[in-house]
KESEMI-617563 format. One line per 3 residues: their letters; for each residue z, x, y of C-alpha. Coordinates in Angstrom, 2 decimals. Layout:
A> Z/X/Y  ...
This chain:
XXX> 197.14/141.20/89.58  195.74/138.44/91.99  196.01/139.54/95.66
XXX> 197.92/136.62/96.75  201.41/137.74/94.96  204.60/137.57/97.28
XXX> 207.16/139.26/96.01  211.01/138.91/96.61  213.16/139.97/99.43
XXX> 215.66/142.07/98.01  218.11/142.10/100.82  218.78/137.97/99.72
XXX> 219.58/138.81/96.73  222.25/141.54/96.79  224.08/140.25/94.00
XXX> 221.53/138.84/91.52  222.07/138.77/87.78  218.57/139.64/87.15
XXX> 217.87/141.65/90.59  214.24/142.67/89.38  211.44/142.50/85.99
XXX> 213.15/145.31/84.71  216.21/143.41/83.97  214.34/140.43/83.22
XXX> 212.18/141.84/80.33  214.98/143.64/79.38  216.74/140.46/78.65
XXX> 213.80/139.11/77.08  213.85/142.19/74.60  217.60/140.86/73.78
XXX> 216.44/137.61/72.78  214.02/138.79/70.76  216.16/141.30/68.74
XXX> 218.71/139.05/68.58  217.97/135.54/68.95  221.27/133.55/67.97
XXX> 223.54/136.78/68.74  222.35/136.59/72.79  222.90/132.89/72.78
XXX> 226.04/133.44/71.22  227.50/136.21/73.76  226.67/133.76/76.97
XXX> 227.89/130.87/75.02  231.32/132.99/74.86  231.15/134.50/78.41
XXX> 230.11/131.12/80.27  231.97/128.30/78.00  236.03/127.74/77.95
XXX> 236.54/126.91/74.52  238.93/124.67/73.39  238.32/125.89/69.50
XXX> 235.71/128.56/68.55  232.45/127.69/67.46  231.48/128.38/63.42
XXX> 227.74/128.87/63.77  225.29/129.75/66.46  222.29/128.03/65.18
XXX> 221.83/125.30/62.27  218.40/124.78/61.46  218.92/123.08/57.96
XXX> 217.82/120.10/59.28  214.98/120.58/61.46  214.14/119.59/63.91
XXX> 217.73/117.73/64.88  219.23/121.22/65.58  222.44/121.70/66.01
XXX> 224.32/124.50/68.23  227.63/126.03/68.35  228.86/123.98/65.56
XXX> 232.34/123.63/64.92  233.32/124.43/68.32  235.67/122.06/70.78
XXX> 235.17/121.92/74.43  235.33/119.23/77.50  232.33/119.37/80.00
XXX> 234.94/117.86/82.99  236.94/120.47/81.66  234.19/123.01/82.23
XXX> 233.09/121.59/85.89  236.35/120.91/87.28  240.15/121.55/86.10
XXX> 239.22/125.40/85.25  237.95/126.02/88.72  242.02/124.94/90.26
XXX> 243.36/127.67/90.00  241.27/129.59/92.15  239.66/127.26/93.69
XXX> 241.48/124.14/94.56  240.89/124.09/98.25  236.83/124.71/98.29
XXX> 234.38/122.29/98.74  232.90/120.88/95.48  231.15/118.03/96.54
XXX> 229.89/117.38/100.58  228.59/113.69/101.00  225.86/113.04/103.84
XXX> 225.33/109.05/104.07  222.11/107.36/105.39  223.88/106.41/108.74
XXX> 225.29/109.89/108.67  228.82/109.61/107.92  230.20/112.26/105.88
XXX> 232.81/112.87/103.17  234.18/116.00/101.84  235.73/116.48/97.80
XXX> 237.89/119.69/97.04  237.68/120.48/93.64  241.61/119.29/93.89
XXX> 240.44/116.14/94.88  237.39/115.81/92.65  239.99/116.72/89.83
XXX> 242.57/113.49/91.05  239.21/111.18/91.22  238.60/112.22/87.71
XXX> 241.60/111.89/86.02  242.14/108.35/88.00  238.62/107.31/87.41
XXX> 239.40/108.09/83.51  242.63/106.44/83.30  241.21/103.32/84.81
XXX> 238.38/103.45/82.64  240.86/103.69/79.08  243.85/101.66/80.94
XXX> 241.69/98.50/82.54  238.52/98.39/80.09  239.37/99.67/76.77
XXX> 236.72/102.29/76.66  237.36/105.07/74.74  235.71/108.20/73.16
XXX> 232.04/107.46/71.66  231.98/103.92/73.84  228.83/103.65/76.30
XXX> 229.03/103.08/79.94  226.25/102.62/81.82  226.35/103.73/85.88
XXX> 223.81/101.80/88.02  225.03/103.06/91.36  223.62/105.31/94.76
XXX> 224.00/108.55/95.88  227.28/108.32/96.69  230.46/110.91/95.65
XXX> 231.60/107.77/93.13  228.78/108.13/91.19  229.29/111.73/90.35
XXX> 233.18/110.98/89.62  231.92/108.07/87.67  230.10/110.34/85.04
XXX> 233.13/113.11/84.67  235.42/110.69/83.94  233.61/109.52/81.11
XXX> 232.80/113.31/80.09  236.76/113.28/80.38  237.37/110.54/77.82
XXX> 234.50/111.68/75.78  232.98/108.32/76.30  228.88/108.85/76.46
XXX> 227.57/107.70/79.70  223.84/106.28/80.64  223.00/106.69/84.34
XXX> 220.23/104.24/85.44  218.41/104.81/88.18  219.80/102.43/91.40
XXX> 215.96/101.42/92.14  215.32/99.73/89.01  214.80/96.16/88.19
XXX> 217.62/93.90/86.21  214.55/93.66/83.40  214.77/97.53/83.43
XXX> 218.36/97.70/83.50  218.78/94.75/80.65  216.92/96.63/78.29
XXX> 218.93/100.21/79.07  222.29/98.40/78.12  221.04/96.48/75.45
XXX> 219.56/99.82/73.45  222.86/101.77/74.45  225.12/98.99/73.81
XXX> 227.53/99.47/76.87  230.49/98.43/76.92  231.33/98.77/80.64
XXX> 228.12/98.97/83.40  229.60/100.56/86.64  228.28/99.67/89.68
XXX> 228.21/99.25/93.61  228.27/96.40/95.46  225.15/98.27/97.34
XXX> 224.51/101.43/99.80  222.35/102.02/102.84  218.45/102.83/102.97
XXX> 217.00/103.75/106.63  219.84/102.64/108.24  220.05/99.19/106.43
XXX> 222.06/97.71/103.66  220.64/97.31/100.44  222.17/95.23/97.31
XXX> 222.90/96.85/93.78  225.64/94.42/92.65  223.01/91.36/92.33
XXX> 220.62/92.92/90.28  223.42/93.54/87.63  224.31/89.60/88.01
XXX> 220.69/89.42/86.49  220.37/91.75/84.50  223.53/90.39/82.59
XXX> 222.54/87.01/81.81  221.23/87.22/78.59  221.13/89.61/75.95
XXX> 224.01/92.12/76.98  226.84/90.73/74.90  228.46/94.49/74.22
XXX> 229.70/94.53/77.86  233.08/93.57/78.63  233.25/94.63/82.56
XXX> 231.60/95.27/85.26  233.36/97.80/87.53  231.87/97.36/91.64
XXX> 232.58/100.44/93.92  232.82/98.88/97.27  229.97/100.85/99.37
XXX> 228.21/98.54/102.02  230.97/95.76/102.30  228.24/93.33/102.12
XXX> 229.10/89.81/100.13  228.69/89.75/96.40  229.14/87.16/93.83
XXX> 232.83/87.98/91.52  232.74/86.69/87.59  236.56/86.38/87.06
XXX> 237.81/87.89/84.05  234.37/90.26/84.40  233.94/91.78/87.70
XXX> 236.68/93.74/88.98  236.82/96.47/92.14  236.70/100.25/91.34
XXX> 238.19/100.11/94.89  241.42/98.32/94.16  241.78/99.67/90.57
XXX> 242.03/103.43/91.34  244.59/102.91/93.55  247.34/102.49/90.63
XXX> 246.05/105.24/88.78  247.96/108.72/87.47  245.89/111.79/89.09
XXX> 246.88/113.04/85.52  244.24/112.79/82.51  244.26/115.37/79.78
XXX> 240.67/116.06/78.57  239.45/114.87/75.65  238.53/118.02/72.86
XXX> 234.91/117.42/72.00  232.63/118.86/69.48  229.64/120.69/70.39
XXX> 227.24/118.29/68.85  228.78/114.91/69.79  226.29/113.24/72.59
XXX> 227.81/113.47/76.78  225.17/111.01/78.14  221.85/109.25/77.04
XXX> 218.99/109.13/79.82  216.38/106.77/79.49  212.81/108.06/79.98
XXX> 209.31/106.32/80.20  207.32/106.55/76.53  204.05/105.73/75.36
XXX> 204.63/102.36/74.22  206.87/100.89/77.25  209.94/100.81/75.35
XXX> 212.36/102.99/76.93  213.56/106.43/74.98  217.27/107.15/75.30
XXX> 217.03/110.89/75.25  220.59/112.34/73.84  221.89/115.28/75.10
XXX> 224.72/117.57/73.52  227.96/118.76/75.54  228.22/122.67/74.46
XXX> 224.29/123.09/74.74  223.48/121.15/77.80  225.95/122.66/80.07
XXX> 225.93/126.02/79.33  222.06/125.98/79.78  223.40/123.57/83.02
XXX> 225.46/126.55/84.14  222.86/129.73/82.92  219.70/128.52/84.83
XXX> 222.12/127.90/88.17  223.11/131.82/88.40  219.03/132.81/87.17
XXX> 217.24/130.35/89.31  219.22/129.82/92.11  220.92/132.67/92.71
XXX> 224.00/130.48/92.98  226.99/132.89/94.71  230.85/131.71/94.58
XXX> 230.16/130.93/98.48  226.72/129.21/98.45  225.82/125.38/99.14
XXX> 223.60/124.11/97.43  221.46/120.71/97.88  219.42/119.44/95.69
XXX> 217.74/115.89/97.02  216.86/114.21/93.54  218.92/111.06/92.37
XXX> 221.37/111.34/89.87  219.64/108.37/88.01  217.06/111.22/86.78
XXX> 217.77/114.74/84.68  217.40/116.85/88.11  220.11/115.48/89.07
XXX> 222.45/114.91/86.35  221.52/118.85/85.77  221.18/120.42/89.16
XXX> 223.17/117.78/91.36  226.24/117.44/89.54  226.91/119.35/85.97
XXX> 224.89/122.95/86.89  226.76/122.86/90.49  230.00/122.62/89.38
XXX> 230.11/124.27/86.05  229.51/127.26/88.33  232.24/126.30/90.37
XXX> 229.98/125.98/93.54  229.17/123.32/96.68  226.84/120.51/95.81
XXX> 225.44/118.45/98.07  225.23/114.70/97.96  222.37/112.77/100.21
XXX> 222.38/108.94/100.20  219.42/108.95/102.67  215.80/109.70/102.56
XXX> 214.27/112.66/104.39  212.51/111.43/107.00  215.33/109.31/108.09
XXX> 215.67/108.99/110.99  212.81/111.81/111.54  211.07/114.10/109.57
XXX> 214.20/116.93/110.86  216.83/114.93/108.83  216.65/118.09/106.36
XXX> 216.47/120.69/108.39  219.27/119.54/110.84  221.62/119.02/107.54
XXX> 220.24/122.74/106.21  221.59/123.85/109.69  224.95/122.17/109.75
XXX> 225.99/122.47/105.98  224.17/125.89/105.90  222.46/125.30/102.63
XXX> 221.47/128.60/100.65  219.35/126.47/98.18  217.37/123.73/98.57
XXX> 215.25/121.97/95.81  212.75/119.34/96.25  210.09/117.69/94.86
XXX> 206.40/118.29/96.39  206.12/114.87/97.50  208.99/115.17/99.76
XXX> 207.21/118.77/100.54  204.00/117.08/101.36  205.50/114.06/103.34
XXX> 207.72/116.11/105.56  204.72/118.48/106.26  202.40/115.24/107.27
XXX> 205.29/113.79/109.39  206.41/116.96/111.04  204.91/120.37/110.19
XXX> 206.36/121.27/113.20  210.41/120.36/112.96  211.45/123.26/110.85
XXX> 211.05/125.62/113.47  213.76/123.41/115.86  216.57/124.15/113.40
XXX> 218.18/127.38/112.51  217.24/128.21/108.70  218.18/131.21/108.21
XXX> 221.36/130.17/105.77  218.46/129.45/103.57  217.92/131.91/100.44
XXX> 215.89/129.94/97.39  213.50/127.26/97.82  212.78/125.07/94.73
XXX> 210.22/122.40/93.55  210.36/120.09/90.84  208.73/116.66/88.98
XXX> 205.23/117.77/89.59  202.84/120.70/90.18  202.51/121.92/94.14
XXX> 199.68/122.69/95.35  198.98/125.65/97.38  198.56/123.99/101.53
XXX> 202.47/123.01/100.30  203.35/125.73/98.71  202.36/128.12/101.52
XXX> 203.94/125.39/104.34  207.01/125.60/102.56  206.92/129.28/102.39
XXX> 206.08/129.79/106.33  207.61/126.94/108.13  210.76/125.78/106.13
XXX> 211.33/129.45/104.64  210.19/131.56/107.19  208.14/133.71/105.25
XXX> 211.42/135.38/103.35  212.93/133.25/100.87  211.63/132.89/97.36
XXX> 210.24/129.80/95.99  211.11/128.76/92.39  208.50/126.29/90.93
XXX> 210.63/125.05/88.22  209.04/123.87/85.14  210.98/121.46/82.63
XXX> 211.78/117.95/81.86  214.58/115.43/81.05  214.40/116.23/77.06
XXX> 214.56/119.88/77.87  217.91/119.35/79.72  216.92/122.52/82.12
XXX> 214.16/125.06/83.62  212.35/125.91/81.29  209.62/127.98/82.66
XXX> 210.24/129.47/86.58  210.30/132.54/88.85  213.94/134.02/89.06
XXX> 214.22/134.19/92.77  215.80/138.05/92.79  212.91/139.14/90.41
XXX> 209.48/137.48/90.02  206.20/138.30/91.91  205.20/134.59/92.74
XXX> 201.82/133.26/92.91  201.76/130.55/94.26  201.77/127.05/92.63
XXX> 202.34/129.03/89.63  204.98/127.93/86.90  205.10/131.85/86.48
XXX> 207.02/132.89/83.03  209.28/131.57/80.86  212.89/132.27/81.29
XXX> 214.79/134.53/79.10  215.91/132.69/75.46  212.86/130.14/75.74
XXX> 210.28/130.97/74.10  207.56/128.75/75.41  204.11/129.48/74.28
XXX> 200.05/128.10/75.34  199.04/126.98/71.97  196.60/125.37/70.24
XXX> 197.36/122.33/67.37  197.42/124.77/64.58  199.38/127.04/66.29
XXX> 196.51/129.51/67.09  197.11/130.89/70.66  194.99/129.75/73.42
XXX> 192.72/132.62/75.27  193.41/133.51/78.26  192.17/131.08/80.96
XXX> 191.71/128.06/79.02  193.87/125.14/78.45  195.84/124.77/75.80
XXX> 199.21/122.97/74.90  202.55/123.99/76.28  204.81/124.51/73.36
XXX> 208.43/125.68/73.01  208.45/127.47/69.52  212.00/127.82/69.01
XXX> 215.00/125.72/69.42  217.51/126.08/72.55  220.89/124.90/72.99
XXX> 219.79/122.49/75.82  217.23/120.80/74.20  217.16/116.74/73.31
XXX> 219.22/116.37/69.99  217.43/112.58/69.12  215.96/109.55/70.99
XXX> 219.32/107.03/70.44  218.87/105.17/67.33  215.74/106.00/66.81
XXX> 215.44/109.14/64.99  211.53/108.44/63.61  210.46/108.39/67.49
XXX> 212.33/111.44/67.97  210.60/113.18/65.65  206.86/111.44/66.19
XXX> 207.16/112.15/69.90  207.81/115.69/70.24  207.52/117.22/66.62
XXX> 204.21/115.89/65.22  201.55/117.27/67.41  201.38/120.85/67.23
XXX> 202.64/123.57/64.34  203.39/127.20/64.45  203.46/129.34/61.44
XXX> 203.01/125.92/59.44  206.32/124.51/61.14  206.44/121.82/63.37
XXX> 207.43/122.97/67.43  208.07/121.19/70.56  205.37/119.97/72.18
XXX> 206.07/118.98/75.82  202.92/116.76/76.52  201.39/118.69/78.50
XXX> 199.36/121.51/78.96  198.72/124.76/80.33  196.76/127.92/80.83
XXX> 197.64/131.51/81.61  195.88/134.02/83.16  195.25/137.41/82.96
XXX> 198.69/138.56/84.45  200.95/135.92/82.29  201.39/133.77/84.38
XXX> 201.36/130.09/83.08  199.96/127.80/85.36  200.97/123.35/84.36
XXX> 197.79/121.78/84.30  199.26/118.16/84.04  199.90/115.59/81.30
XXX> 197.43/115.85/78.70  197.54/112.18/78.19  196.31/112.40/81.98
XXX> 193.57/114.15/81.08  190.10/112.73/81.99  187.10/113.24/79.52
XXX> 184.09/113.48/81.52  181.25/113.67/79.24  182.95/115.63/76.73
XXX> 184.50/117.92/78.95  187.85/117.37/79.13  189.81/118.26/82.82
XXX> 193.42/117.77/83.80  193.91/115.33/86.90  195.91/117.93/87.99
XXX> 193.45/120.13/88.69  191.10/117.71/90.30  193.83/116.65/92.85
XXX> 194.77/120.81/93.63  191.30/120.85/94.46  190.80/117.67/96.78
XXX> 194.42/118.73/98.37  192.51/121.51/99.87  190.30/119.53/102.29
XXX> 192.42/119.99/105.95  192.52/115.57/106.13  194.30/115.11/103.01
XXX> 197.79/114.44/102.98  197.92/113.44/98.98  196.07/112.16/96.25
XXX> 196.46/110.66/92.84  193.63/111.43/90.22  192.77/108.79/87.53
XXX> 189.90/108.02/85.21  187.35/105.43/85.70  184.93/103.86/82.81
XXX> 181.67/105.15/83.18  178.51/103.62/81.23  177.11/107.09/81.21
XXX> 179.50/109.40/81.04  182.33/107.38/79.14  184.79/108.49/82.07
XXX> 184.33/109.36/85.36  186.86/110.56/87.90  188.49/108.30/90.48
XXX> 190.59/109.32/93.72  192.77/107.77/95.73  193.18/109.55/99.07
XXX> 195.61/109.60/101.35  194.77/110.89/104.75  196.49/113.20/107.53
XXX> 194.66/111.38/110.26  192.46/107.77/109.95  189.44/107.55/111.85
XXX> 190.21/104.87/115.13  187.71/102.76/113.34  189.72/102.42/110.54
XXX> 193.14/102.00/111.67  193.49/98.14/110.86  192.23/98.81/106.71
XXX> 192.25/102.35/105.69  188.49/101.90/103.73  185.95/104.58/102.52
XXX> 184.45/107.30/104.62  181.32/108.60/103.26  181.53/111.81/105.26
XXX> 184.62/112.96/104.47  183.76/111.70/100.41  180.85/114.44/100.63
XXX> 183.28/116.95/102.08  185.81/116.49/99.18  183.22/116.20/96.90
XXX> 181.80/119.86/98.11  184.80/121.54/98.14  185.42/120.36/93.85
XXX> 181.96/121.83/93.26  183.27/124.95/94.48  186.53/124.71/92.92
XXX> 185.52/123.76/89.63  181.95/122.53/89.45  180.02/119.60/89.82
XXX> 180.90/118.25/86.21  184.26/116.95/87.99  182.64/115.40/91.17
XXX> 184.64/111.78/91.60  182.69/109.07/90.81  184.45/107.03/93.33
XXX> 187.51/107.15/95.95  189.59/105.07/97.70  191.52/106.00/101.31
XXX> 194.89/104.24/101.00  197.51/104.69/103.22  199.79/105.48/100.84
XXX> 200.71/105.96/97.08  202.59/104.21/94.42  205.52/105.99/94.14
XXX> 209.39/105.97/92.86  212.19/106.67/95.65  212.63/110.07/93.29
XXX> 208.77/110.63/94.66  206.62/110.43/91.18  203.26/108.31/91.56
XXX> 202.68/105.99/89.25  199.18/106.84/88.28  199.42/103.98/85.35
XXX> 199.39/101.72/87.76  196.54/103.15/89.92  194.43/103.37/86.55
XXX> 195.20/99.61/85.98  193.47/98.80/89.66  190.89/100.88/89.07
XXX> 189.73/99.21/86.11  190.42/95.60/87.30  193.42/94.76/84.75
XXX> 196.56/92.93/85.65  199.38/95.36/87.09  201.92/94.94/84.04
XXX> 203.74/97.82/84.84  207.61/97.07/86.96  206.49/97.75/90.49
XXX> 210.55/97.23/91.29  211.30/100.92/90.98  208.43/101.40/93.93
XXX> 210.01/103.00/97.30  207.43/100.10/98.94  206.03/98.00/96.33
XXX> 204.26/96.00/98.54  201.43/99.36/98.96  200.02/97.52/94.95
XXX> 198.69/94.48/96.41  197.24/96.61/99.77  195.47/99.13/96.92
XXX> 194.19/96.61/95.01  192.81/94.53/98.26  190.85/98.49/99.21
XXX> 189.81/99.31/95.60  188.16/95.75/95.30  186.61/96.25/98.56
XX> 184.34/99.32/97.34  183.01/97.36/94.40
């Protein structure tokens, strides 16, 4: 094994359900002897039933799998009303706002939000079981109420992300034909208000004749336009409302929510998700990854407008009966200790993050960590992107004092859950390292034909075998479904799922993400993973982050392009972050060493910042459209400062 390994610390874990690689191979064994029976015995121990379940696994109709058919449950059921009798009182959700008021919901009062959000929903708007309701809202405890009550009624809800444009949001209801959009009139960002409300307005005027209502939870008390006869206040609704809603019995298969993700072509894909499936994989991946205890509080800072946090926000968290937090802020608001004072006074046992936040709290205050008390703090997670190592090993040190376990979790929004990630009580980490797949997923480095990849070279990363948490179908659009996930790669002559991107593992087993292989730059042939290129420039000590693309070379066909985002800017450079040839060759030295001097950058930019969403993932289409001089087509709406484009564009044109 590699010398840098850092193992667990037992005494954090005295509790685990896999407490070391004993256990956890041991449960892999189980899977493997008996695939559908192990599924079948968590299914049983995790799940309240309403009616049994007549088969495990139906694979008569590959690949739109089905699992658990025949069986009735209610996912509100499952996250809420079984938890009152025991525990009524405890916290289920805490709510931090950006201006730092709080709000706390027992899961006796989550339970009468429900069942009053739910009544309204049937009572004032018709909707009923199999209707579609989108939720365009913040980070606020409505928006998590919002989506159990329509897992309460059985209707299927469609969470859009609050930072996207009405164009955006248009097409998401159109393709899901909603019949009610919920909504806020608007929330607070760095202290300010900001309007949500509006961009429905717009987003409404053409095209969207399947909604009836528009439902406005009154956040920021700002002025907003009212449709009469449309528009009507969650506010003033729920106040009529029986705390009494009996939960809609719903079959395994039938869809709980649809979740748009980006595709190939620019049309959105409404990824479906199943009830029994999703949350017991929801609920499984909580006890292995994060440890989660019946005391624990656990914050994870992603939006609920993506999968983290429909999974690992809301249904995983609660399913389990614990403490989710709730954070309408960003993190370095109104300093870069905003985290660490709430990890103090909530005492958080798990925190999950994505590596951008990791990276910008390290630039902005490597220091603040150490001002707060941490030591609640058990589990550490990343997720959206691979770390690299100076973040990895900051996180480690500063934020988890050299003691808590970091889980790099692997997965996406069709895969509904982790996927591939260290179990905090078990696995030696290296780190930046995926590590191994979790127990039931069998998730393999393969080639197209299905021939495994050697060790140490890239290959595709595959999941060879169904799981109950996997996407079911893209809505209405079965053909995509199967083109985009079941067409690339085969095993044994059958089709697999192929996650789009790929992966290596070394000598140990360890799988390490090497990035989107439709990010992949072909440099004379050789084809490298951006990735890789930007691990390698994030190890020069001025580099704060960096976003890889290619560039078209006459030579070489492709050549490799940086932008660079730096720690500290020269004095000379202070009013236009530019080039610096000096720190270029530095860069450029330390990717010869790293991986040779085939993947030297044929050009790079110092920007003073990235393209990114508020959830923190760069938009590297957009940086490959300013690097080769086309129009920016792409919705720059979604940016957390969409103004950095036209600053980017202004540098890049500068060099050339």
């Amino acid at each position: 094994m590699s010398k840098d390994i850092y193992y667990p610390n037992p005494e954090l874990f005295p509790n685990a359900r896999i407490p070391d690689m004993d256990s956890y191979y041991k449960l892999v064994d189980e899977f493997k002897n008996d695939y559908e029976g192990t599924w079948a015995k968590f299914a049983d121990e995790k799940i309240d039933w309403f009616k049994p379940y007549e088969k495990v696994l139906d694979e008569s109709n590959a690949p739109f799998y089905k699992w658990f058919s025949g069986g009735e449950l209610n996912v509100a059921y499952q996250c809420v009303d079984r938890h009152l009798s025991s525990k009524k009182n405890k916290a289920a959700i805490i709510f931090e706002g950006d201006n730092g008021d709080q709000r706390v919901l027992t899961y006796r009062e989550l339970s009468y939000e429900v069942n009053k959000t739910a009544n309204m929903f049937k009572n004032n708007f018709g909707v009923k079981k199999g209707d579609r309701v989108v939720i365009y809202m913040p980070m606020i405890p409505e928006s998590a109420v919002v989506m159990l009550a329509c897992a309460k009624i059985g209707a299927i809800h469609s969470v859009v992300f609050g930072g996207f444009s009405a164009e955006a949001l248009r097409d998401r209801i159109i393709d899901a034909g909603a019949k009610l959009v919920v909504t806020a009139d608007g929330a607070f960002r760095k202290g300010k208000p900001y309007m949500l409300k509006p961009v429905v307005d717009k987003a409404l005027e053409e095209g969207c004749e399947s909604v009836e209502h528009v439902c406005i939870v009154e956040r920021n008390g700002e002025d907003i336009e009212w449709i009469e006869g449309r528009d009507y206040s969650y506010n003033e609704l729920i106040k009529s409302q029986s705390p009494k809603c009996e939960p809609e019995p719903m079959e395994a298969e039938e869809p709980l929510f649809l979740l748009y993700t980006s595709g190939s072509t620019g049309k959105p894909k409404g990824v479906q998700h199943s009830q029994a499936g999703y949350i017991l994989w929801a609920q499984m991946t909580m006890e292995w990854v994060f440890d989660i205890q019946d005391n624990d509080t656990f914050w994870c800072t992603a939006d609920i407008g993506w999968i983290t946090g429909h999974t690992y926000i809301v249904y995983g968290p609660l399913a389990c009966g614990a403490t989710t937090v709730m954070f309408e802020g960003v993190p370095t608001f109104p300093d870069a200790g905003r985290c660490w004072k709430m990890v103090e006074e909530y005492q958080i046992n798990q925190f999950y993050t994505a590596p951008t936040a990791i990276r910008l709290l390290h630039k902005m205050g490597a220091d603040e960590p150490s001002k707060y008390d941490l030591s609640s703090l058990r589990v550490l997670g990343t997720v959206g992107e691979p770390i690299d190592p100076p973040a990895w090993k900051w996180y480690y040190e500063a934020v988890g004092g050299s003691r808590c376990s970091i889980v790099d979790t692997y997965w996406q929004t069709e895969t509904g859950g982790h996927m591939i990630s260290p179990i905090p009580s078990a696995t030696p980490i290296k780190p930046a390292c995926a590590t191994f797949p979790l127990p039931g997923i069998e998730a393999e480095i393969i080639e197209e034909d299905g021939t495994p990849t050697p060790v140490g070279e890239k290959g595709f990363m595959c999941i060879t075998k169904p799981w109950p948490s996997m996407i079911r179908t893209i809505w209405n659009d079965p053909d995509r479904f199967v083109k985009s996930y079941f067409s690339d790669c085969k095993k044994d002559g059958k089709a697999v799922y192929f996650t789009g991107d790929g992966a290596m593992m070394d000598e140990d087993g360890y799988i390490t993400i090497t990035g989107r292989t439709d990010d992949v730059i072909n440099v004379s042939g050789h084809r490298m993973g951006t990735a890789e290129v930007e691990a390698a420039i994030k190890k020069h000590p001025n580099v704060a982050a960096v976003a890889v693309v290619g560039k078209p070379h006459e030579i070489k066909g492709e050549g490799i392009f940086a932008y660079v985002v730096l720690k500290s800017v020269p004095v000379s450079q202070k009013d236009e972050v530019a080039d610096d040839l000096e720190t270029i060759k530095e860069i450029n030295a330390i990717i010869k060493e790293e991986i040779g001097a085939i993947a030297l950058c044929d050009g790079m930019a110092f920007v003073p910042d990235l393209p990114k969403t508020r959830s923190g993932k760069i938009m590297r289409r957009i940086l490959r459209s300013i690097v080769k001089g086309e129009p920016i087509t792409q919705d720059t709406s979604t940016l957390e400062d969409p103004t950095i484009v036209p600053t980017i564009e202004e540098i890049v044109k500068g060099l050339y």
